[in-house]
C-alpha positions in Angstrom: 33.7 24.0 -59.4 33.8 20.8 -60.3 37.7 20.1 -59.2 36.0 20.9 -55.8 33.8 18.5 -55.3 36.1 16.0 -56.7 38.9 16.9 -53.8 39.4 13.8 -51.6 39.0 14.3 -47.9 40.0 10.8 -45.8 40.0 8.9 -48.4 36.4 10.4 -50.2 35.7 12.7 -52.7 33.7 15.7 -50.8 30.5 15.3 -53.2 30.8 11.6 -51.3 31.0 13.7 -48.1 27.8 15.8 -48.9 26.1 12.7 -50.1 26.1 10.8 -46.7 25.5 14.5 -45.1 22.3 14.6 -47.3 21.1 11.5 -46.4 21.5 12.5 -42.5 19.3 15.9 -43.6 16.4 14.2 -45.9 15.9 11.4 -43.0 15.8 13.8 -40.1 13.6 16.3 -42.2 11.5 13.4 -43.2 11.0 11.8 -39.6 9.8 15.6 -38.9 7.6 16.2 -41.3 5.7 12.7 -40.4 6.0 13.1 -37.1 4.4 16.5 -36.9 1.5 16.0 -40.2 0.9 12.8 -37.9 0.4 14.6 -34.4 -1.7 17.2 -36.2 -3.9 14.8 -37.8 -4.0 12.2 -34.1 -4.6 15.2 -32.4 -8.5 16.3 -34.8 -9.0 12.4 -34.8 -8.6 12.4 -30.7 -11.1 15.4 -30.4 -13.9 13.6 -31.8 -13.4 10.3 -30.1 -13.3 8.7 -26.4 -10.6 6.2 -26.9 -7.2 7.2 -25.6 -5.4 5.4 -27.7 -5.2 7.8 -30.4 -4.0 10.4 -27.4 -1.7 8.4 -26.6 0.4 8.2 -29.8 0.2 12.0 -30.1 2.3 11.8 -26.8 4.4 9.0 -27.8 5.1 10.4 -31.1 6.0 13.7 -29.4 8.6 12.1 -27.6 10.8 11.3 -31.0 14.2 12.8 -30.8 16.0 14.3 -33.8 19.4 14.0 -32.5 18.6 10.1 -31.8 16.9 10.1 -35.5 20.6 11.9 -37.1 22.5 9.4 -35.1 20.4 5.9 -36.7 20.6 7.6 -40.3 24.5 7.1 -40.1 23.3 3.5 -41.2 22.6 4.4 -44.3 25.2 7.6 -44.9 28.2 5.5 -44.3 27.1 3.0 -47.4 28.1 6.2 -49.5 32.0 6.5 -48.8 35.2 4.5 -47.6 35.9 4.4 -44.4 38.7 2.0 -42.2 36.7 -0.8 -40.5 37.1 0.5 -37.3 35.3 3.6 -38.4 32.4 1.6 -40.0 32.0 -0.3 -37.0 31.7 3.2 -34.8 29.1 4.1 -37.0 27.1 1.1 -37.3 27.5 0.3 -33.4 26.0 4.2 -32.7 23.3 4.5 -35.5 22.4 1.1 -33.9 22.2 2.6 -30.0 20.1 5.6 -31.2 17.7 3.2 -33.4 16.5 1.0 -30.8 17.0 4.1 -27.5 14.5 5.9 -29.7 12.1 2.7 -29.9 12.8 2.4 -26.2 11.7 6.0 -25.5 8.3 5.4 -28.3 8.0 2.4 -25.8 8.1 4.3 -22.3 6.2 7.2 -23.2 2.9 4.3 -24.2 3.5 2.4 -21.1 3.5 5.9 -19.1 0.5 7.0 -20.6 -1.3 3.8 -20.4 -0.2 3.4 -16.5 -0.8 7.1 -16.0 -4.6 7.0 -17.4 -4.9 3.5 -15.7 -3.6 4.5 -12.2 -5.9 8.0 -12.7 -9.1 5.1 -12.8 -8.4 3.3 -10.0 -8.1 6.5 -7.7 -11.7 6.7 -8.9 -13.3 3.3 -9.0 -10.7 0.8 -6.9 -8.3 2.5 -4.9 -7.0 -0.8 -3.9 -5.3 -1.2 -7.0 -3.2 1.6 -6.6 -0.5 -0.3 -4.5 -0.1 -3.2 -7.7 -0.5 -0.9 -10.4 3.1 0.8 -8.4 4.7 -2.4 -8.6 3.4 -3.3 -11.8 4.9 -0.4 -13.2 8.2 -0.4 -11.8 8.9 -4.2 -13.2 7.5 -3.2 -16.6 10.0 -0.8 -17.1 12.5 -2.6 -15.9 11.7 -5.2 -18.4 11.2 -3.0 -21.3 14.7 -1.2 -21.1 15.8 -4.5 -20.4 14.8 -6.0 -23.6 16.0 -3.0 -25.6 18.9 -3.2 -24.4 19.4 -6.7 -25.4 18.5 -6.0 -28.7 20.6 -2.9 -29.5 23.6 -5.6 -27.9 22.6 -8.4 -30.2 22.4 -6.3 -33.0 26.1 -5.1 -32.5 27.3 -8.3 -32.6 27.5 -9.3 -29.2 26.5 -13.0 -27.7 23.8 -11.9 -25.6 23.2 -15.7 -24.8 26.8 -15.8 -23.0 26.0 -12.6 -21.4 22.7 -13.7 -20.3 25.0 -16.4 -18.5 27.5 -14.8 -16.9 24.7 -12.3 -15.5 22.8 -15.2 -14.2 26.1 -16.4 -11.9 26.8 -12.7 -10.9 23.5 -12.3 -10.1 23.7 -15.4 -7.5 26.8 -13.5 -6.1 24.9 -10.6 -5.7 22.1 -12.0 -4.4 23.6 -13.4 -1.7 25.5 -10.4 -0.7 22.0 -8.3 -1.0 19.7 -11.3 0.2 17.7 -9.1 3.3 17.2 -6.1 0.1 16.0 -8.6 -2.0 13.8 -10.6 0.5 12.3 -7.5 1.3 11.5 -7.3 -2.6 9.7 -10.3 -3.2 7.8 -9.2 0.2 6.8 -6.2 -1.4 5.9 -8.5 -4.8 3.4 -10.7 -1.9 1.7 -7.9 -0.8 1.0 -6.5 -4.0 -0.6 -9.7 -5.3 -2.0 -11.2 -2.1 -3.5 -7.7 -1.0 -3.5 -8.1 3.2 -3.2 -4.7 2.9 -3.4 -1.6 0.6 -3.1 2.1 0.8 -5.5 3.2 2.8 -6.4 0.5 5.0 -6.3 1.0 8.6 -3.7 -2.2 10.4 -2.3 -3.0 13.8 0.9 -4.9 13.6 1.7 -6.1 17.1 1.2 -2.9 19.4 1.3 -0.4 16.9 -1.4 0.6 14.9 -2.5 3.1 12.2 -3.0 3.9 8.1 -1.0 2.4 5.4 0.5 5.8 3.5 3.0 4.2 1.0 4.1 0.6 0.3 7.6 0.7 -1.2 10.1 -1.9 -3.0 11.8 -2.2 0.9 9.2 -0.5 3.4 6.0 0.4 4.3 5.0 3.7 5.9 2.4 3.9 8.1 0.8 7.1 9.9 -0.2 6.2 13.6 -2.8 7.8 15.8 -1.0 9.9 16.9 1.0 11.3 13.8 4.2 10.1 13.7 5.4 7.9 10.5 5.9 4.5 11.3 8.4 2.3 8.9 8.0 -1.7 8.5 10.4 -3.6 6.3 8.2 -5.8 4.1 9.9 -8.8 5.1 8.5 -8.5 8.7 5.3 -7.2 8.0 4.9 -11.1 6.0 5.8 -12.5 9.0 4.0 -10.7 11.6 0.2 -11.0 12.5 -1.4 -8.2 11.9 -5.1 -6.8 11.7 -6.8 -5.3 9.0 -9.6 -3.6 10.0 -10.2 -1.3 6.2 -13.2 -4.0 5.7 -15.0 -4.0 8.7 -18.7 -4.0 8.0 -20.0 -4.5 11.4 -18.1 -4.3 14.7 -19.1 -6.8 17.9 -19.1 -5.1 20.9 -18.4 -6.9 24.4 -19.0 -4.8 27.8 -19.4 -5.8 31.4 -21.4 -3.6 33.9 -21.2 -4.3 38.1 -24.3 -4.0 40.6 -24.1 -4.2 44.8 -24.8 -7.4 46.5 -27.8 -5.6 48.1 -29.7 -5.9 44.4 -32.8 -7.7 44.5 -33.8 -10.8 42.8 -36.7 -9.1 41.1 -34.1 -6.2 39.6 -31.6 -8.7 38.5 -34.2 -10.3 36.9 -35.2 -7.1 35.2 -31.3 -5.8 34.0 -31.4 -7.6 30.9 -34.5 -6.4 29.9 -33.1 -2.7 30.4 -29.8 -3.1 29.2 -31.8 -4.8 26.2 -34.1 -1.3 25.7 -30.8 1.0 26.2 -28.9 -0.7 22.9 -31.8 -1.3 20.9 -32.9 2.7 21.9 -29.7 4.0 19.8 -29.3 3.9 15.8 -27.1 1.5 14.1 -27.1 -1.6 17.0 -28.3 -4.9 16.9 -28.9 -6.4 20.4 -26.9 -9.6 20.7 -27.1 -10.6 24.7 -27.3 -9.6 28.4 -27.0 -12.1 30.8 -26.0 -12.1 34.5 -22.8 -14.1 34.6 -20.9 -14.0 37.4 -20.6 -13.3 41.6 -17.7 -10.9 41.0 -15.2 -9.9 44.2 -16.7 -6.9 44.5 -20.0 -6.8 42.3 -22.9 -9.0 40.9 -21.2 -9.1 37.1 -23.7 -8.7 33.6 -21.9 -9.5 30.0 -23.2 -7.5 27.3 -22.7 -8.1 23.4 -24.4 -6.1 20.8 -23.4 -5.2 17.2 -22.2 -1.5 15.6 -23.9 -2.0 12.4 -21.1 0.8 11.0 -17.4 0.4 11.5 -16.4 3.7 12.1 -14.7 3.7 15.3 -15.9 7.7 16.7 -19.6 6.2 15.9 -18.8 3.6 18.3 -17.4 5.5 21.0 -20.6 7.6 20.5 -23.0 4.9 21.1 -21.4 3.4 23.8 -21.0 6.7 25.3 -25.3 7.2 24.7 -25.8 3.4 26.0 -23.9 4.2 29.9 -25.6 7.4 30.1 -28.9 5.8 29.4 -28.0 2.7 31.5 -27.2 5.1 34.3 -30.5 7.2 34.1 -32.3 4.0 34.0 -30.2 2.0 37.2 -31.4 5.5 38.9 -34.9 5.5 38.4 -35.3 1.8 39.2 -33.3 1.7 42.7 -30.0 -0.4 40.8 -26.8 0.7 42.2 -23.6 0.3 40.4 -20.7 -1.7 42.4 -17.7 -0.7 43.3 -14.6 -1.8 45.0 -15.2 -2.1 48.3 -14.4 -4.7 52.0 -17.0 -5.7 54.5 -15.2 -7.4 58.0 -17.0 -9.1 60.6 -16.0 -9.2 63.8 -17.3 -11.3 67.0 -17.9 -11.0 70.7 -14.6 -11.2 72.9 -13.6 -14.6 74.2 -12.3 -15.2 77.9 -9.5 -17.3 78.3 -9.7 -19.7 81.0 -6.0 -20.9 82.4 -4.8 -17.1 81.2 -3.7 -14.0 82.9 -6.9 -12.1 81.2 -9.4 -12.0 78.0 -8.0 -11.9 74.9 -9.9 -9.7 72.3 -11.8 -12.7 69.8 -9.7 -12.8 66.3 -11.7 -11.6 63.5 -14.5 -14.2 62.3 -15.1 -13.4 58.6 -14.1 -11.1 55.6 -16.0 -10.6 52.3 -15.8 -8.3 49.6 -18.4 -7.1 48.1 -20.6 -4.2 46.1 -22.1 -2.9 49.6 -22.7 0.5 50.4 -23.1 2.1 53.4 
């Protein structure tokens, strides 16, 4: 028996062999054993508590890998034998890569958790903040894989300071060859942080209008009136004027009404007054103005401002709706026609033409427009 263990196998003696194999077992046993008396015991101390921290490294330690933990315990095993160098440095360089891929994925499952729960709040209390927390978590993983893997590389040796170089003059190359993608990027990066807009909010840009669905790396999506999905690169959404009408509190309202040129002094003098009563009769207005302001073409011409004290824009349409009917019951009852387009000619008596071979029919005299009827 013992002539067996003593055979040499490349270079070792197998009790060697079962030595560095033992190591691999007791570590990958022992990471298991932690790991799962540790999750048991999180798990009672998370029940009785509100923090989420202690839920969170149930999660995070439920994300351990045994394969990745067999892979970093070659560290250790290959102290126990012989090996060429090339060999050693195979080992070292993959018990390396599993080590810190291992701390990566520990890493990533926190920050999910933590932007998970955080994202979950501001659904609830600030919905604005779901369009940075998107960004926000898109660069933090890029810059935690990032930073693992430029440990795991200077760990193996490598100069990460030369590499760190050469990426920084391929990375001009490529920027210039992907300059509209990455313009586009750092758009996205403005509206996060400036906010002009966020998910939800209600925009016109130009002549199109409707409600920001998604605000990507490259585009934003937008749902219009009337349902179809409207896509803006960032870039030209930074550059274009657009309105933002998500927080409205009040909306100023600005209408013009016509009456006939036949209307009295007396009920001009008294349109403000019922114009005034019509606003002030509906819920949610503030009165601003009513004044008679112009001799139209066609019409005597009032300008009327008041205030929606809500933004919705159906509430509006309501009221306005409510204020004409009201204005037209009212113009009824007090005599006040409404203008509309309409000519007026005046023509004079025939003219005889002295020196002539007869009378000509007079040419026409005058022409007005106006709001008359009849």
């Amino acid at each position: 028996m013992t002539g067996i263990f003593t055979h040499v196998f490349l270079h070792n003696p197998l009790h060697q062999w079962l030595l560095a194999a033992a190591i691999v077992v007791v570590t990958v046993l022992a990471v298991r054993l932690v790991t799962g008396v540790g999750t048991r015991v999180l798990r009672r101390l998370a029940e009785r508590t509100r923090t989420h921290w202690d839920d969170a490294l149930v999660e995070a330690l439920a994300s351990t890998r045994l394969w990745l933990i067999a892979l970093a315990a070659l560290h250790p095993a290959v102290h126990v034998l012989t090996l060429p160098e090339a060999a050693l440095r195979f080992a070292y360089g993959t018990a390396t890569v599993a080590f810190f891929l291992q701390i990566g994925l520990w890493a990533a499952q926190l920050l999910h958790i933590w932007i998970t729960r955080t994202r979950e709040h501001a659904r609830q209390h600030d919905p604005a903040a779901l369009t940075s927390l998107g960004a926000v978590s898109f660069i933090a993983r890029v810059g935690l894989w990032a930073i693992v893997a430029l440990l795991a590389l200077d760990n193996l040796g490598i100069n990460v300071s030369a590499l760190v170089a050469g990426l920084g003059v391929g990375g001009i190359a490529i920027g210039l060859a992907v300059q509209n993608i990455l313009g586009d990027l750092f758009a996205s990066l403005s509206i996060v942080l400036d906010k002009p807009f966020v998910v939800g909010d209600f925009i016109i840009v130009d002549s199109f209008r409707g409600t920001v669905e998604n605000i990507g790396i490259k585009t934003t999506r937008v749902r219009s009136l009337d349902g179809e999905l409207l896509v803006f690169s960032n870039g030209d959404l930074t550059k274009s004027r657009l309105r933002n009408y998500k927080h409205m509190q009040e909306r100023r309202i600005l209408f013009t009404i016509g009456v006939v040129y036949q209307t009295s002094a007396d009920q001009l003098e008294a349109i403000p007054g019922i114009i005034r009563e019509a606003i002030e009769a509906q819920p949610q207005t503030r009165f601003d103005r009513a004044h008679f302001s112009a001799f139209g073409a066609s019409s005597l011409d009032f300008e009327i401002v008041y205030w929606m004290l809500v933004p919705d824009y159906n509430r509006y349409m309501d009221t306005q709706q409510a204020i004409n009917l009201e204005l037209v019951r009212r113009f009824e009852k007090a005599g006040i026609e409404f203008a509309f387009p309409s000519r007026t000619l005046y023509f004079g008596q025939p003219l005889e033409v002295t020196g002539g071979r007869g009378a000509a029919p007079a040419p026409v005299r005058g022409e007005r427009d106006g709001g008359a009827s009849g």
